[in-house]
C-alpha positions in Angstrom: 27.6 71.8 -5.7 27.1 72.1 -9.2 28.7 75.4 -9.5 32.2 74.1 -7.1 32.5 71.0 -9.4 31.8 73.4 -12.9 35.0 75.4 -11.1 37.0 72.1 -10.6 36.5 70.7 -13.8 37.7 74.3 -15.5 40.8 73.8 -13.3 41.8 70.5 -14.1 40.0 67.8 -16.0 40.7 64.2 -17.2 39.2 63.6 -20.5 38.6 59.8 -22.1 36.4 60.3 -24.9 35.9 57.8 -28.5 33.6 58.6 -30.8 32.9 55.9 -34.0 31.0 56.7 -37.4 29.8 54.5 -40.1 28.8 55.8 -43.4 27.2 53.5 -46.0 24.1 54.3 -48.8 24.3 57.4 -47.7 23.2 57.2 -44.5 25.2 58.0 -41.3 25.0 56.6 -37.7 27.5 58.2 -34.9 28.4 56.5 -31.3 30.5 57.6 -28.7 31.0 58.5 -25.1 33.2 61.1 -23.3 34.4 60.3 -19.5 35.3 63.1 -17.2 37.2 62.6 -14.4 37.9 65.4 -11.7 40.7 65.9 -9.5 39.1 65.4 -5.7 41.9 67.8 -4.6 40.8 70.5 -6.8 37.7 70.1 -6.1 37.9 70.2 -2.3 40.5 73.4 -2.4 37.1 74.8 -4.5 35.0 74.4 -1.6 37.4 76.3 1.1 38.3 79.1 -1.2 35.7 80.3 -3.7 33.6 83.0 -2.9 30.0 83.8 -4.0 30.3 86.7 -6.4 26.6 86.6 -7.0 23.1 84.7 -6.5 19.5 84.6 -7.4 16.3 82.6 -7.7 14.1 82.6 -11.2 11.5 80.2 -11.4 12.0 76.9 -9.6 15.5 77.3 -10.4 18.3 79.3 -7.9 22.1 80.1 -9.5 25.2 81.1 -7.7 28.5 82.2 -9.3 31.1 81.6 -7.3 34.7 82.4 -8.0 38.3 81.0 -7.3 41.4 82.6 -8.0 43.6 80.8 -10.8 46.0 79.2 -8.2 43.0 77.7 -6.2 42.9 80.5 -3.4 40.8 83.3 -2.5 40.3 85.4 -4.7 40.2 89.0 -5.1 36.3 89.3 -6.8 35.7 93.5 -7.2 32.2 94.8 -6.7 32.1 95.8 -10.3 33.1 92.8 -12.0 31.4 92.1 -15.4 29.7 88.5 -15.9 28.1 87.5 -18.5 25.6 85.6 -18.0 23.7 83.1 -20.2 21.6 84.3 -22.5 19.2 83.3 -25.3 17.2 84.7 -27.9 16.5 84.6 -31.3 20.2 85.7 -33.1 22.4 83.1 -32.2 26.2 84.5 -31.5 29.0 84.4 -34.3 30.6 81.5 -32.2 27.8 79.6 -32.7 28.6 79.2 -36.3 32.3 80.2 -36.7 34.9 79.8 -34.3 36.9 82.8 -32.8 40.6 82.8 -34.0 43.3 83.8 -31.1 46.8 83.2 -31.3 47.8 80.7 -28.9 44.3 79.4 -27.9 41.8 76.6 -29.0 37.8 76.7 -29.0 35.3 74.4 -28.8 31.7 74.4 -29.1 29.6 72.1 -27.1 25.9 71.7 -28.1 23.4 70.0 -26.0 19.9 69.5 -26.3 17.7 69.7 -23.6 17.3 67.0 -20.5 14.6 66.9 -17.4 17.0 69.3 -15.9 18.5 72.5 -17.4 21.4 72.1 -15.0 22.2 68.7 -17.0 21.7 70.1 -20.4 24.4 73.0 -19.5 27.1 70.4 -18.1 26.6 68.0 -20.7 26.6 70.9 -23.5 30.3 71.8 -21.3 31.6 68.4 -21.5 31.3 68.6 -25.3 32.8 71.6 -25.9 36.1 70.3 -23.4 35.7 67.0 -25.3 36.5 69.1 -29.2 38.8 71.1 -27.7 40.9 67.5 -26.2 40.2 65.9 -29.5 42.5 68.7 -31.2 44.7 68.7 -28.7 45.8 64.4 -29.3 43.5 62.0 -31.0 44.2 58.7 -32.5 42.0 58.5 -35.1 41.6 55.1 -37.6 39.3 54.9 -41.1 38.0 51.6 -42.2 37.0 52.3 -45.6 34.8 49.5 -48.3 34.0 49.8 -51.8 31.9 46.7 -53.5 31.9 46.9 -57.3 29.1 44.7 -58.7 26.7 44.6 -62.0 23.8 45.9 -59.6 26.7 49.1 -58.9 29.2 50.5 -56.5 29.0 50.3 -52.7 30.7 52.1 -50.8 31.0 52.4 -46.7 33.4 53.6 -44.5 34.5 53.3 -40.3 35.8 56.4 -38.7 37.0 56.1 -35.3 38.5 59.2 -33.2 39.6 58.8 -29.5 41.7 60.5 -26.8 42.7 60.5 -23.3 44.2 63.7 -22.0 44.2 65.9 -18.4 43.5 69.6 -19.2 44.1 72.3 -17.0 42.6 75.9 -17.3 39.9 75.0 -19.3 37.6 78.3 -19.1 33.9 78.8 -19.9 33.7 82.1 -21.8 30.0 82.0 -23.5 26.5 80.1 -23.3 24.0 80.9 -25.7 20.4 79.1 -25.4 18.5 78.5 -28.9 14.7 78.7 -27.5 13.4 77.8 -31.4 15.9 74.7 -31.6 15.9 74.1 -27.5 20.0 73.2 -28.0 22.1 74.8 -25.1 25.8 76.1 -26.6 28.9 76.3 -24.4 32.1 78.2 -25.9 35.0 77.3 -24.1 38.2 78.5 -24.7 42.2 76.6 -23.8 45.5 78.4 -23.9 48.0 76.6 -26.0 50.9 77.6 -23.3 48.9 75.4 -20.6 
């Protein structure tokens, strides 16, 4: 299940997402939320037409790639194809720190850290990474900003506040990296502008 809905939500995803900051005394404190909201549809033409590309059991844990063809249907998976697969160790990737530039294509990074379940840690870690790349593609951000000039000195705080509310489409996974010294789970995904 987890696998046909992380197929659905790269098809087609609604994204409602607001994120507010407060800066004062130099000190920061963050608060947001990011909705996703899949297409039933998609998500149902997943389960007739994806095919299991591969499988296996490690630890208590058992993964299945499964595959759909762009257009929802069967697709054409060759016995050779190349997958890569999550990995970790101790040299992060360069997309960890710096995003890949491509003509005609967004990024985003998602970062997690970990949860009861490593399942939970990779969706949520995926979420993010959709949520940056919506946030670039419309946000309506606002800035609140205070500055109190007394004898005791200056004060100065500010309210930033970024939201957006956007269906993409095509949405791709293309890289997990797992930091085992930090325990944070990365997801790079990757958007074509022409979507």
């Amino acid at each position: 299940m987890n696998a046909l809905e992380n197929l659905a939500k790269q098809y087609r995803v609604r994204i409602v997402s607001k994120r507010a900051e407060r800066r004062y005394g130099g000190r920061a404190l963050s608060y947001g939320y990011t909705l996703e909201y899949g297409d039933t549809l998609v998500f149902r033409r997943c389960i007739e037409y994806s095919v299991t590309v591969d499988s296996l059991i490690r630890g208590d844990y058992a993964y299945i790639l499964l595959a759909v063809a762009e257009d929802l249907t069967t697709p054409k998976v060759p016995a050779d194809l190349a997958i890569a697969y999550s990995s970790s160790g101790a040299t992060p990737p360069e997309w960890v720190y710096r995003l890949p530039h491509q003509e005609g294509v967004l990024f985003g990074v998602g970062i997690s850290l970990p949860y009861r379940h490593i399942d939970d840690a990779w969706a949520n870690s995926a979420k993010q990474a959709r949520r940056e790349i919506a946030l670039n593609l419309l946000a309506q951000k606002s800035y609140l900003e205070n500055e109190r000039v007394s004898d005791a000195g200056t004060v100065y705080s500010k309210w930033s506040e970024g939201q957006t509310e956007i269906t993409i489409a095509q949405c791709i996974i293309r890289a997990r990296w797992y930091d085992p010294k930090e325990q944070l789970y990365y997801t790079l995904a990757e958007y074509k502008l022409s979507q």
